[in-house]
Each structure stands twice: as C-alpha cells, then as structure tokens.
N, C-alpha and C positions, 0 to 999 in steps of 0.2 A: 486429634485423630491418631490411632494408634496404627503404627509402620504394618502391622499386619494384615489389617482390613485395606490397606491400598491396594488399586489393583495394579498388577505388572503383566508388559506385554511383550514376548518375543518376538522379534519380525523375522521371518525365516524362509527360505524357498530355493531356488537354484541362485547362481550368481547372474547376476545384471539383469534383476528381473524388477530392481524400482523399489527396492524394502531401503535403503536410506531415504530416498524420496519421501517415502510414506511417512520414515520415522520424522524428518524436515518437516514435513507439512503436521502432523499431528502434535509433533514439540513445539510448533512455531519458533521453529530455530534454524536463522540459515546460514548456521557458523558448521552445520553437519557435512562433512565431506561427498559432495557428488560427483560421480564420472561414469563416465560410458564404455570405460576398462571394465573389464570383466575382475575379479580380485580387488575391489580396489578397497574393499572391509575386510579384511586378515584375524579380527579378533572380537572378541563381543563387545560392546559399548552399551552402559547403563546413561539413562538422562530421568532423572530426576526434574519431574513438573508440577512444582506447585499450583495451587489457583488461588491462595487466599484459605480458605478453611480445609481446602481436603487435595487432594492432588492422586498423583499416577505418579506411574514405571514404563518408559520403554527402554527396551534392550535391539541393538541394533547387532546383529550377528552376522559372520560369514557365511556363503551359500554351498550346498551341499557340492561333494567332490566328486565320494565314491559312494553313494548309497546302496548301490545293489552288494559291495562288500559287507557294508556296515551293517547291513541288512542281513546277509550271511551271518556275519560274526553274532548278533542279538538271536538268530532261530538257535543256532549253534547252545545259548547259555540258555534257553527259556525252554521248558517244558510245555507249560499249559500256559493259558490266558494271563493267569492272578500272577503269573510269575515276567511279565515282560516288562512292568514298567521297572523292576529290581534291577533285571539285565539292561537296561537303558543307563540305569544308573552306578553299575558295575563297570561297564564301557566307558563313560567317562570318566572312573577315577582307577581305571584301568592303564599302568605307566607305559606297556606296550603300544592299545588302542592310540595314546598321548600322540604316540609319537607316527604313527603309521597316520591316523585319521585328526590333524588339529583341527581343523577348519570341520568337522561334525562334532567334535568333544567339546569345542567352542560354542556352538552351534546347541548343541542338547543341553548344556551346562545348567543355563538359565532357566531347561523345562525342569530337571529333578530339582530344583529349589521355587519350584511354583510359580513359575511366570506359566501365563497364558498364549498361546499360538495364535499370530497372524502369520497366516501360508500366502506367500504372496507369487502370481503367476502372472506372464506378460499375454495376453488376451488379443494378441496381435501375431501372433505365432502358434502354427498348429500344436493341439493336443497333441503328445505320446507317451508310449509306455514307459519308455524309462524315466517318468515321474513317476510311476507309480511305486514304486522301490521307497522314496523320500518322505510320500504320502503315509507309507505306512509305519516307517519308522516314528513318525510326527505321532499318528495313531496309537503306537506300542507306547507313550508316555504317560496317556489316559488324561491329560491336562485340558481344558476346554480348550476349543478349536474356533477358530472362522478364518473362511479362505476368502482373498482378495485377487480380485480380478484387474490387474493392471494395462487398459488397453495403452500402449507406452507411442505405436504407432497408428494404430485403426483398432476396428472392432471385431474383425472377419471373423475371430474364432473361438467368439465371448462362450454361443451356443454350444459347442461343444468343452468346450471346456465346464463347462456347469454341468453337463450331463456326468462329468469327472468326478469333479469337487466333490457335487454332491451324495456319491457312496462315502465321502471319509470325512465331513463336514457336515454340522448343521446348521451352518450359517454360510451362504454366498453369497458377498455383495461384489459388485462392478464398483472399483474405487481410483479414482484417476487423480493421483496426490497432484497432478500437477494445477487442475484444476475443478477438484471436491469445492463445494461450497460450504460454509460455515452449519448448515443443518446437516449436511451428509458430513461430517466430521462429528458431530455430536452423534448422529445416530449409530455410528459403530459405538462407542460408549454406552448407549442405553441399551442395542444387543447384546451386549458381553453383561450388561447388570444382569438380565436375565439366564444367560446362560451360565453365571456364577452369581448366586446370592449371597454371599459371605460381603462380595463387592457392591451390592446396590445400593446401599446406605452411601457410602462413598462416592460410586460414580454417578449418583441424581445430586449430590453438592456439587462436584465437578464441574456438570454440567449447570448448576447453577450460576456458580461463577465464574464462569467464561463466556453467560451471556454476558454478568453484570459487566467484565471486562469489557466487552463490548460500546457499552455503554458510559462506561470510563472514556475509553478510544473517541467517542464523540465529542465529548465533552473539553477532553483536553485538548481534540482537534479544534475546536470551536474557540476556545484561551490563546490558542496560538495565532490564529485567523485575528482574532481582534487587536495582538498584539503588533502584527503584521500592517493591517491596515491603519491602524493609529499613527503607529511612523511612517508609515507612506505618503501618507495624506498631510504629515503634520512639517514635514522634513522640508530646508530649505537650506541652501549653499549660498553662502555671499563673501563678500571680500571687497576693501576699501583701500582703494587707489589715491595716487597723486591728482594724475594727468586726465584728460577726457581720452586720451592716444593708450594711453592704460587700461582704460577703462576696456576701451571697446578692444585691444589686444586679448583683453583678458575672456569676452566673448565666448570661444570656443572653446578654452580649458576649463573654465567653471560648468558650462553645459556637461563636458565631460564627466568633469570630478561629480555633480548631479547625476547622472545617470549611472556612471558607476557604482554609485552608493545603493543607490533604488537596487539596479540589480544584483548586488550583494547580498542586500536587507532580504528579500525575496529567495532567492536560493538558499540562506542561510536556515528562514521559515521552512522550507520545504526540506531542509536535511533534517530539523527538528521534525516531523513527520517520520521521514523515515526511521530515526531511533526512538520512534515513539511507535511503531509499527514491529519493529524489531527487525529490521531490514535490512540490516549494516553493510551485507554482500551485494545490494542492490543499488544499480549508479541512475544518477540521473545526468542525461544528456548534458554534458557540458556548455555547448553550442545552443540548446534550446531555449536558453533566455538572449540569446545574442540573434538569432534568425528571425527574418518576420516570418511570421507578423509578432514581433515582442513585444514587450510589457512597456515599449516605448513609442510604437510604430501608432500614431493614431488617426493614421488612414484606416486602419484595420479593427478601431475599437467598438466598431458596430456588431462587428462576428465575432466579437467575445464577448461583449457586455449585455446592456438592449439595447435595441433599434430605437428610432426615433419615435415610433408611434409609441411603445413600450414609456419609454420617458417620459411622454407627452402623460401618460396616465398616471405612473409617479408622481409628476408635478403636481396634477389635479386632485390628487388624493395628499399630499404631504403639503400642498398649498405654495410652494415654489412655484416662482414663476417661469410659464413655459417656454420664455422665451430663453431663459439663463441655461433651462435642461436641452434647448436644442442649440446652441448655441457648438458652434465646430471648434473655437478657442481650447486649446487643451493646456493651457497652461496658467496658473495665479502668481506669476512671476514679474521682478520689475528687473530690467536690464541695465545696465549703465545710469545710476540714477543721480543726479546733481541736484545743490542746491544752491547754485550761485543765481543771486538776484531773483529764487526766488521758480527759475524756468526748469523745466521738467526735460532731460536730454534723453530719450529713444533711438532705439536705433534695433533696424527690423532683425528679428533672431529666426533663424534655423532650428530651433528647439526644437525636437520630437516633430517634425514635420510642418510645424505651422508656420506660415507665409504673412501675418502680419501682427505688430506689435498687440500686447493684450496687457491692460490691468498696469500702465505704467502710472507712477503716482512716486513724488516726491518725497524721499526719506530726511531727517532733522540731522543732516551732517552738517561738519563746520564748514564754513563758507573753503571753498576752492577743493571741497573733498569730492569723490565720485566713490558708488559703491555699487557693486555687479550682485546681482540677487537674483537667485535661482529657486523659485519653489516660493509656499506648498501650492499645489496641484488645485485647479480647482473644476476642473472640470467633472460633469456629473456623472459621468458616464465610470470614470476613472474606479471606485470603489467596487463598481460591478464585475469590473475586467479581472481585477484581482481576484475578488471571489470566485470568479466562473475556472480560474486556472487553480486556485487553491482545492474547490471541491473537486476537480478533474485529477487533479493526483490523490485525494480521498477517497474517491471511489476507484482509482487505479489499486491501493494502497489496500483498502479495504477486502476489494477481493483476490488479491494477488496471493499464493498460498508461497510459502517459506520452500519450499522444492524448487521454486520458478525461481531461478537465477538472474532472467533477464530484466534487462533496464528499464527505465522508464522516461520518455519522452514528452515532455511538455508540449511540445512545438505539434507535436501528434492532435492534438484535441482541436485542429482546425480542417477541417476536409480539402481535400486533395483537389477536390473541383476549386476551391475561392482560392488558393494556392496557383490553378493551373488559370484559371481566367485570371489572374491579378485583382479581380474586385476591388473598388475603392468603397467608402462608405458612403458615398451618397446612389450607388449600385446598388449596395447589399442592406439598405438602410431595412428594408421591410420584409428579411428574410431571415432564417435561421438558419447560419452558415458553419457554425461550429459544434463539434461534440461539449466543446465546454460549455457554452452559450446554450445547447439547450438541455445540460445537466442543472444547469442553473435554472432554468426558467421549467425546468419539472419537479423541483424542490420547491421554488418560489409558489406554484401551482399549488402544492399541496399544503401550504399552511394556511391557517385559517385568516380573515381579512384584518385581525391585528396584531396579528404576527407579522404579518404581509408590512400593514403601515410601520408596525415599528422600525421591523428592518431597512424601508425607504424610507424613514425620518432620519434613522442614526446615520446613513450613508449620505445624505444631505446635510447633517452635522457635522462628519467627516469632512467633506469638500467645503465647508466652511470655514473652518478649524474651530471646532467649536468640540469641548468634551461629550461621551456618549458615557454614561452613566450605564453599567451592567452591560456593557456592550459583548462581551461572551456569553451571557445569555438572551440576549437579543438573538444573536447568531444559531443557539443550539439546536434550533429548530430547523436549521439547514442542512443536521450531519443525524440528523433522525431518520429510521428505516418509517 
C-alpha cells in the first residue's frame, strides 16, 4: 500500500473539547496523554496505525487560541476564494505568525500537507459565535471536513450545535470516544471513503482488518481461557513430612500456598487479556480476587457458575452422574495422608469453606512418612466459575474504548443485592445472581447443542484431570458476537 493513498486525519477544534480522546479511542492506544487541563497537547502528534494490509494517519493537534486574529491575518493575505487555502499555508510558514500564533501554525500544519479535518466540539455546552471564527479558518483549507459532536458531559446542546456544524460541514456525527462502539468507529471511516475517494481503496481494507482483528482478539482470548483452566483444574500442592504433628501443623500454610498460587495463576491470565486488548493504563482491582465472593469462596459458587438445576442437566446430557455434579464438596484433595500399617489419617480441613473431609485416600509413601496434598479441584461447578469471571472481563475488555482510563473490577460482576443479603448457595441455588453468571449462560444459550455438549464434556474432563484435546477451540464459541 503506497504511503499516499493512506488516509490522514487531523483532530482539531477549541482546547478541552475531547480531540485526544478521540484520537485514544480511534488509535486504540491508551498510552495517548489525557487531561481535563485545558492545554495539555502543545504541539501536533502524528500516530501511525497499521492494520495488517493498509492502515491510517491521525494527527493529534493543539486547540485553537486566537482565531478571530488568525482569521484577521488570512482576509488580510487572500483576495478571492482560489486564493485562501495559499494564505493558509503562507501563515504557517510564516516565522512571524510562528511565533505570535504556535498552537494554530501547529494546528494548520497538518491540513496544508493533506490531512483531513475532524472538528471536534463538546455538545454539552451551549453553541457560540466565537466558534465561528475557527470554523471558518478550518473551511479556508478546502481539505475534507466532518465535525464531531463530543457530548463530554450530557446531550443539552447536541441540536443546536448541528444546526452549526452543518453550514461548514458535510458530515455531523454525535461521537462519544468514550463510549463509540466498534461499528460507530468504523463508520466514521467509511464516511470519510466517501468524502475522499483517493482513500476508499484504503479505508474498506481498513475496515476489513479490524474486524478480522477482531476476531483475532477472540480467538487468542479463547487460548488463554484454556490455558488458565487447565492449570487450575490440574494444579496441586503437597509436601512430605516427618511427624503426623507436622503433618497437620502444616494444614494451614499448604491451604495457603494452594490458594495463593490459584490466585496468582488467574490475575496473571487476566493481565495477559489486558495486553492483548492493548490496555496497559488500565488496572484491575487488586482486592477483587481477594473479596468475596472470590475464586475461592464456595458458598458463593452457585452465583457465578450454574445452579444446581443447570448442573443437574450437564450431567444428563455429558452422562456424569448427578449425584457427583450436586454434590457441595469443593475440593479433590487429600490432607495429612499416611501410610503406616496401611490406615488412612484425616483430619477435617477449612479449605475454601468446606466443613468436612472429601476424597481422602492413601498415598504409596515409606512407612512412617505423612504427606499434605492440596488440589486438583474437583468439583463441577469450579470450571464454570472460572469462565463466567474470565468472559466478564471479555466483554468488559471488549467494549471498553482506549479514552476510558478507568479500571476494571472483577468482584463487580456479582450484584449488589447477593452482596447485601449475604446469599449462601443453597439460597441462590435456582437463581441467576450475577452479571457474570448470566453473561455465561447467554453465550452458553446461544450455541448450538454440540457446542453446548462439548464445552460440558471438556469441563467435566477438566474436573477430572483428565486432557481436553483442542480445548481453545472447544471454547471459541464462547467469545463469538
């Protein structure tokens, strides 16, 4: 693709009116400086956006100063029409202008070398005239135009502002970088094809490969999902003792060092997300895997996963039996395990909330050895929970545009009611209590019935430890629109 047919866009308009934002959310890049200072772009900024076969130009510029002078100084040099966009470009390599007006010789720069104009206005603030000073210097360039309507705070004064735009513009859209969604991002793109045909070849690849990215983004979300639950489900902590007084000393620091790892493994997945989003300025709650209801609370695994009825139907269609999928034990761990003379030594564990011993069974140590065994997990429910918090920051992930600075809270995708009643699971067994839980089960809904089984087969594999063959594409079908 030759550097000439790309097209290049200048963001431009008063200052603190949301043209970084714009340029953030259209680069998908949120390494771009935002502030709510007035001044806080000083000088133009080119970003260069590939897509794979063809790509764009945005130019991030300072906001106008003094238009009504600058605007003087261009009648001043221009006679007639055919003569303004010359005096446009007189002005900027004009060493007086330089220095009297930088932040508009900045600001123009980009239009006498053929960038295109996004006029961007805050649509939350009444119309006035002395915009109209800026508008028409924009005008005197002769460069395609389209004005953006940034409602930054509310909408109050969208209408009049369009009855504006539109004498010096043929293109207004209402564009809200902070929260555009992925088709009203592409469609400024396929406006501007039209309004510059030199760029439509260009910008329809563009636009083709940014769905395909898209699609990419699922895909390697779905590889990292399977790479997550594999070691979750497969992972186990032990350690071999003297004493039987060892053993069971050791009780609560092996729980620990188990749960710490899990939630390690798990935020470590979820930050692979974010630099696979391109996210890098955006935190995820630190606190949110440590709060319940967490990834280890499993009083609360009914409002993140399925319910019991949900399970019950899993089982009948994947042939597990029902009793193992209702079954409250949340853990496939042996505790303090002996093999003197043969007897099997128990001892009840605190684990993740469960109240009595589960799945003890004798390990082949040497006579007088004891060994504390923690993990893997075998409970049914457990693969689901996971997923239901994984696609929750997928779809937080997904639609979150590169201008949004703000965080992202895990612990969020449970509703504030099972929070405030404390819900236990045999409560909330036959409800749908979380945002996660039924982001899950409307994915689940939409695939077809062996997509459906496979995904409840590999997850019942999982919880068995048992391999899952093409397990990221088993998954794919979960991070599909």
């Amino acid at each position: 693709m030759l550097n000439h047919l790309r097209a290049s866009f200048a963001v431009v308009g008063h200052p603190n009116k949301g043209k970084s934002s714009i340029v953030s959310t259209l680069a998908r890049d949120d390494s771009i400086l935002i502030s709510q200072q007035s001044g806080t772009t000083t000088q133009s900024t080119r970003y260069k956006i590939d897509t794979g076969h063809a790509g764009f130009e945005l130019v991030d510029t300072p906001g106008f100063q003094r238009p009504r002078k600058v605007l003087h100084w261009l009648q001043l040099h221009a006679q007639s029409a055919d003569q303004r966009a010359l005096a446009v470009e007189k002005f900027v390599n004009d060493l007086d202008c330089q220095k009297k007006y930088p932040d508009e010789v900045e600001l123009l720069t980009p239009l006498t070398k053929g960038s295109a104009i996004l006029y961007v206005v805050d649509g939350s603030r009444p119309y006035g005239v002395e915009y109209e000073a800026e508008m028409e210097i924009l005008r005197w360039t002769g460069q395609p135009s389209m004005a953006l309507i940034n409602p930054i705070e509310n909408d109050s004064f969208i209408d009049s502002w369009k009855n504006a735009l539109e004498q010096f513009f043929k293109i207004v859209r209402v564009f809200n970088p902070m929260h555009a969604d992925f088709d009203k991002q592409l469609s400024l793109l396929e406006a501007f094809s039209h309004l510059q045909p030199k760029w439509k070849n260009n910008l329809d690849q563009v636009i083709i490969d940014l769905k395909d990215q898209q699609h990419q983004l699922a895909d390697q979300s779905a590889t990292i999902l399977a790479q997550l639950l594999t070691e979750l489900c497969s992972y186990q902590c032990q350690q071999k003792v003297l004493t039987e007084a060892q053993a069971k000393a050791l009780e609560p620091i092996l729980s620990k060092r188990y749960n710490q790892w899990m939630c390690k493994k798990e935020s470590q997945s979820h930050q692979q997300m974010l630099d696979l989003f391109s996210h890098q300025r955006c935190e995820l709650n630190a606190s949110s895997l440590a709060l319940p209801p967490d990834l280890f609370d499993s009083e609360q695994w009914y409002a993140w996963g399925l319910n019991k009825k949900q399970l019950a139907s899993v089982s009948a269609m994947t042939g597990a039996a029902a009793g193992a999928a209702l079954d409250f034990a949340v853990a496939g761990h042996s505790f303090m395990l002996g093999a003197i003379g043969g007897g099997a030594l128990g001892f009840t564990s605190a684990w993740l909330g469960a109240n009595k011993i589960t799945n003890v069974s004798v390990k082949g140590l040497p006579l007088g050895g004891y060994q504390a065994l923690q993990g893997p997990i075998k409970n049914r429910n457990f693969p689901y929970v996971v997923i239901a918090r994984f696609l929750y920051l997928f779809e937080q992930l997904q639609s979150k545009n590169h201008a949004d600075r703000s965080g992202i809270d895990i612990s969020e995708a449970i509703s504030t009611e099972t929070i405030r009643s404390g819900a236990i699971a045999s409560e909330i067994a036959n409800t749908e209590t979380s945002v996660a839980s039924n982001i899950l089960q409307n994915k689940l809904d939409e695939l077809s019935k062996s997509q459906l089984k496979a995904i409840h087969n590999a997850c019942n594999q999982l919880v068995s430890q048992k391999a899952v063959d093409d397990l990221s594409q088993v998954l794919s079908g979960l991070f599909l629109e």
